[in-house]
C-alpha positions in Angstrom: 103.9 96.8 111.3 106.5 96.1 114.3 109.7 97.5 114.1 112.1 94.9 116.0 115.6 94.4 115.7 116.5 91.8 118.1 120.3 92.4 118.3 119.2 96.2 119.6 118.9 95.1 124.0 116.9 96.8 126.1 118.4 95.9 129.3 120.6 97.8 130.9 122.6 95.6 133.0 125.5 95.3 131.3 126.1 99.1 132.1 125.7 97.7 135.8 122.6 99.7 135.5 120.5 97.8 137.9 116.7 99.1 136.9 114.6 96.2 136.5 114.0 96.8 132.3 113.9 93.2 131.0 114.9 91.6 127.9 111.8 89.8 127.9 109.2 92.7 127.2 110.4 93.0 123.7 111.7 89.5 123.2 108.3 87.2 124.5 106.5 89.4 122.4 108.3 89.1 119.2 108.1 85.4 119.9 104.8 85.3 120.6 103.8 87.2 118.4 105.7 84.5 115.6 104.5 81.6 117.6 100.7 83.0 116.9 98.8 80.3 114.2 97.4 83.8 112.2 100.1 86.2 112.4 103.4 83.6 112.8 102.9 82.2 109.2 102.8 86.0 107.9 105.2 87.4 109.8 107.0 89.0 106.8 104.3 90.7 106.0 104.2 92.5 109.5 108.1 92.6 110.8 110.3 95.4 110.2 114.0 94.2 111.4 116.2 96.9 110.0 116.0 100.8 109.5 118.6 103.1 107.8 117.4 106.4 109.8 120.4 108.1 112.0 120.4 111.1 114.0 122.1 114.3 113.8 123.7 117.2 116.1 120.8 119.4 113.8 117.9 117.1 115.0 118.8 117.1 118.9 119.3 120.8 118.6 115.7 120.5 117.6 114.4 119.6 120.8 117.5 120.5 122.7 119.0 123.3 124.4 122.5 123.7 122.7 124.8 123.5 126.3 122.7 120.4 126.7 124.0 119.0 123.4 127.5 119.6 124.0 127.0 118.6 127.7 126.2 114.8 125.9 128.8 114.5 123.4 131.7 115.7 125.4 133.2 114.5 128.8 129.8 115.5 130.9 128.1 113.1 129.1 128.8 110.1 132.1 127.4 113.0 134.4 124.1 113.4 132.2 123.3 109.4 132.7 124.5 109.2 136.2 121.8 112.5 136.5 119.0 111.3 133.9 119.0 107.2 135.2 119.0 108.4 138.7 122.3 106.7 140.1 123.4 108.8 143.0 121.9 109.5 145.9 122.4 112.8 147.2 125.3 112.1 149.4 126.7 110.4 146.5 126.9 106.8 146.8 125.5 105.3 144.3 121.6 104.3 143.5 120.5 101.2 141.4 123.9 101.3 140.1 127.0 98.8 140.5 130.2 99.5 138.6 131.9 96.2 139.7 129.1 94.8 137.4 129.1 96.7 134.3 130.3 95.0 131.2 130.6 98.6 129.4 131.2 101.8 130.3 128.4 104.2 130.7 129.7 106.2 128.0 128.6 103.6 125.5 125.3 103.8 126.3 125.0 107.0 124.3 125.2 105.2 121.1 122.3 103.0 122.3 120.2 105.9 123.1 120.7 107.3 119.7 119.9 104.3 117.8 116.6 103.7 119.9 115.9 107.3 119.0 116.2 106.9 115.2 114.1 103.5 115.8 111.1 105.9 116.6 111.8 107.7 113.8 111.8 105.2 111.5 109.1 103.9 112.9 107.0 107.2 112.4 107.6 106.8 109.1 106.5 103.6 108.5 103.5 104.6 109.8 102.7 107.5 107.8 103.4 105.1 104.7 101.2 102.1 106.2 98.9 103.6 109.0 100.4 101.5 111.8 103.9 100.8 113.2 105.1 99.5 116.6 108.6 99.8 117.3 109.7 97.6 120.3 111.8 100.7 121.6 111.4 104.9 122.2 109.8 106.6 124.6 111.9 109.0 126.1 109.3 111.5 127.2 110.7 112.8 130.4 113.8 114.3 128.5 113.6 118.2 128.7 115.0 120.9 126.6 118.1 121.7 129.2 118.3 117.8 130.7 117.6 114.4 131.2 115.3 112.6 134.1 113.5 109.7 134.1 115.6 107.3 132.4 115.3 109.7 129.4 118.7 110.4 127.7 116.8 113.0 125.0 113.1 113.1 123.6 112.6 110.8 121.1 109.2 111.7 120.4 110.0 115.6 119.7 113.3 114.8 118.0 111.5 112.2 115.5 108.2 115.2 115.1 110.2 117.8 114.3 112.1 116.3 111.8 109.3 115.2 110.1 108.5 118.6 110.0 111.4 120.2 109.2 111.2 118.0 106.0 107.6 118.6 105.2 106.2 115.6 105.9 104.2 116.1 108.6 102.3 119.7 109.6 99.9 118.6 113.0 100.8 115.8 115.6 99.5 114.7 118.3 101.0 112.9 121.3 99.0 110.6 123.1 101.2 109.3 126.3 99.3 106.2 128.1 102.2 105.9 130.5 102.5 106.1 133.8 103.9 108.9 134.6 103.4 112.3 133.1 104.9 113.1 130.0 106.7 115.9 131.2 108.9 116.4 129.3 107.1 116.5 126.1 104.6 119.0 127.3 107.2 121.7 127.7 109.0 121.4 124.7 106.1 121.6 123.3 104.0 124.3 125.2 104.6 127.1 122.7 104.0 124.8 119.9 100.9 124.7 118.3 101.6 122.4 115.5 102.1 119.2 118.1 99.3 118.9 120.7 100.2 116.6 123.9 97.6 114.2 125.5 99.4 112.4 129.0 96.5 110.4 131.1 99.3 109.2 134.2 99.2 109.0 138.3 97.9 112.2 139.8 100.5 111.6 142.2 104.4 110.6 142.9 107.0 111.0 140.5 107.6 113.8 138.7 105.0 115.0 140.3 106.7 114.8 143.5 108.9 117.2 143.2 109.3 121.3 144.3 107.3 123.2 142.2 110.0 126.0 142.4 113.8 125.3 142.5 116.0 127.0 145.1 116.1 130.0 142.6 113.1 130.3 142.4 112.9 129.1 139.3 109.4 127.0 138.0 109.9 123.1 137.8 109.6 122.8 134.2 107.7 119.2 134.4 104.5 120.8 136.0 104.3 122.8 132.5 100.5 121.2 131.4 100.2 119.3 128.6 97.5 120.0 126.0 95.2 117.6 127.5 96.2 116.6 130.9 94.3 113.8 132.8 95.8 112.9 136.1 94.1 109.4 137.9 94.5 108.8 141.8 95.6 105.7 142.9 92.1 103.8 143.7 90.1 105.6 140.5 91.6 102.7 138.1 87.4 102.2 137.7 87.6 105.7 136.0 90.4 105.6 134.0 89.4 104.4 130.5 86.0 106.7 130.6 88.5 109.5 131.6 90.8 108.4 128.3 87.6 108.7 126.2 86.4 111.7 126.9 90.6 113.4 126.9 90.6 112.2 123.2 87.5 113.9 121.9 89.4 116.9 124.0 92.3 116.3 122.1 90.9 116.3 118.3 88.1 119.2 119.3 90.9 121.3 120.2 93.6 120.5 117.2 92.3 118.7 114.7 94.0 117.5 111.5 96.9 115.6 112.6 98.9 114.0 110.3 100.4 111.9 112.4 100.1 110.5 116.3 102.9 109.2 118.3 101.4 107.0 121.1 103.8 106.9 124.3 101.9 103.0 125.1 104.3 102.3 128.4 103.2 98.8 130.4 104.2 100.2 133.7 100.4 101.2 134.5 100.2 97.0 135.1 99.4 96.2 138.2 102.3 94.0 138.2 105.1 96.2 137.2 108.5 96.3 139.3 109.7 99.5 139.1 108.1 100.9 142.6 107.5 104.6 141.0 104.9 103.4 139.0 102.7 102.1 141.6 100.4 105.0 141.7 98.5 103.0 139.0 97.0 99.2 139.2 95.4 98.8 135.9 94.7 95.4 134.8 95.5 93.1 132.0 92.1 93.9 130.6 91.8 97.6 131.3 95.2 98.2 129.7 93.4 96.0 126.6 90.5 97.9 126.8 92.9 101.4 126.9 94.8 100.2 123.9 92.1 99.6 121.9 90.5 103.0 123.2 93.3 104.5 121.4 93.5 102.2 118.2 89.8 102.3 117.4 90.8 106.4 117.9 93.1 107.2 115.5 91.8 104.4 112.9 88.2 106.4 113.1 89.9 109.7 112.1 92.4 108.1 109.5 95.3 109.3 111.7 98.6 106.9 111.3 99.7 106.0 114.4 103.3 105.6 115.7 103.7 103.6 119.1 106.8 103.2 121.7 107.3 101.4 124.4 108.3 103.6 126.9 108.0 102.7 130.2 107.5 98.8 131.4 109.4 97.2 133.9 109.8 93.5 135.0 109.2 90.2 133.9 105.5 90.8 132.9 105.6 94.0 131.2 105.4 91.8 127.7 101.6 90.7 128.4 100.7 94.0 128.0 102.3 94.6 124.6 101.5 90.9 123.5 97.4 91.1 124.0 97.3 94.7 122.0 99.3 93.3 119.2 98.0 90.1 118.8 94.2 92.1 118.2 95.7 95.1 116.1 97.7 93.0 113.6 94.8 90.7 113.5 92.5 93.6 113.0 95.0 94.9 109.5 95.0 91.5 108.0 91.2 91.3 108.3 90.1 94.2 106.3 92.5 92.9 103.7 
């Protein structure tokens, strides 16, 4: 199933937001995905345009510290974007960011957030109902229990687990985060967790790796907390990096097995022709991010795990091929075996 609502925009220009996240990575898709002789004709059978799910103050407070909370739905919340998207340098001036352009004020962008949040909800729980879901949106896997970084607003992925928990529908998770950059976030909210293990294959080096281990306190940098299953690849070891996925995924269900349900963090920006220049630790191609994809798929189908997929992280005016060649093969691989 995809989960697509095309009035829900991905860019975020009209914030004057100037981060090269394109319309195009969710809207060529969709329309080639329609335009496909197999799956166009069927496309009611595999499009999801709506979802009723919403989030509340109970479910960020899941994932969330609550002085964060407030922090985003009072009058810090412009200083949590400006912080999380990166827009200030630190003398100030600004960063990828031009006011005179904005359409909308930065606090609106909140109410995007959360409705991309409940998307990944909703789309978890299509899948546990179908076996497969792929919501054009989510992500936010940076997003930590005290802040924002990375683009990431609040974590989707934890929000949308423990929910699922809370009401009993899910026990076991797994996270399995193909993006580019560590899933930092994810990892230490849930590091004391042992009912949601975390899998993050991403650049052994650059951002967030990048930064002080220690802040000026001396306090640890929460995003070096490991993940479950950590699998850092150097730039030049792109050879490597499906093998590497292999073998962190037998890691992954040796060491919690019985998940009931994966969410997999499937970000673009490992392409070798992404924009956005902190992802260029990794130069996969078209084929090995094919070949990872179905790595993943052919995964969770052999252990009867549903699978959830995001977006996350893919940047420019290519990004879409990577989502396009996956879905095109999975959808054609459900309707097959019917």
């Amino acid at each position: 199933m995809i989960l697509y609502d095309p009035r829900q925009a991905h860019s975020l220009e009209e914030f004057g937001i100037l981060i090269p996240v394109r319309e195009s990575r969710a809207r060529e898709t969709f329309a080639r995905l329609s335009a496909h002789p197999v799956l166009g004709p069927r496309r009611a059978a595999w499009h999801v345009m709506r979802w009723s799910e919403t989030l509340t103050a109970e479910d960020l407070l899941r994932a969330h510290s609550p002085e964060y909370v407030a922090r985003l739905t009072s009058e810090g919340l412009e200083e949590e974007i400006l912080r999380a998207y990166e827009l200030l340098h630190p003398d100030g001036t600004y960063h990828r960011y031009d006011p005179t352009r904005a359409q909308l004020p930065l606090r609106e962008l909140w109410g995007r957030i959360l409705e991309r949040a409940s998307g990944t909800l909703a789309g978890a729980r299509i899948a546990r109902q179908t076996g497969f879901c792929f919501y054009f949106g989510g992500g936010m896997h940076h997003a930590h229990r005290d802040f924002g970084a990375g683009f990431c607003l609040v974590n989707d992925l934890v929000i949308a687990l423990r929910r699922l928990q809370a009401e009993g529908r899910v026990r076991r998770a797994w996270v399995i985060d193909v993006d580019a950059h560590k899933g930092d976030g994810t990892a230490a909210l849930t590091a004391e967790d042992p009912t949601i293990a975390t899998l993050s294959i991403h650049m052994a080096a650059g951002w967030p790796l990048d930064q002080p281990p220690l802040d000026a306190a001396g306090v640890p940098n929460p995003s070096f907390i490991p993940s479950t299953v950590d699998i850092p690849v150097a730039a030049g070891e792109e050879a490597d990096y499906n093998p590497r996925l292999r073998e962190g995924l037998e890691r992954l269900a040796a060491g919690c097995p019985g998940a009931d349900l994966a969410l997999v963090v499937c970000g673009a920006d490992p392409y070798e022709k992404d924009e956005l220049p902190s992802a260029a630790g990794l130069r996969l191609t078209l084929a090995q991010l094919f070949e990872r994809d179905r790595t993943v798929w052919e995964f969770l189908r052999a252990r009867r795990v549903p699978g959830a997929w995001v977006m996350a992280g893919g940047y420019g005016r290519e990004s879409w091929r990577v989502y396009t060649q996956f879905l095109e093969w999975a959808l054609a691989q459900r309707f097959s075996t019917r």
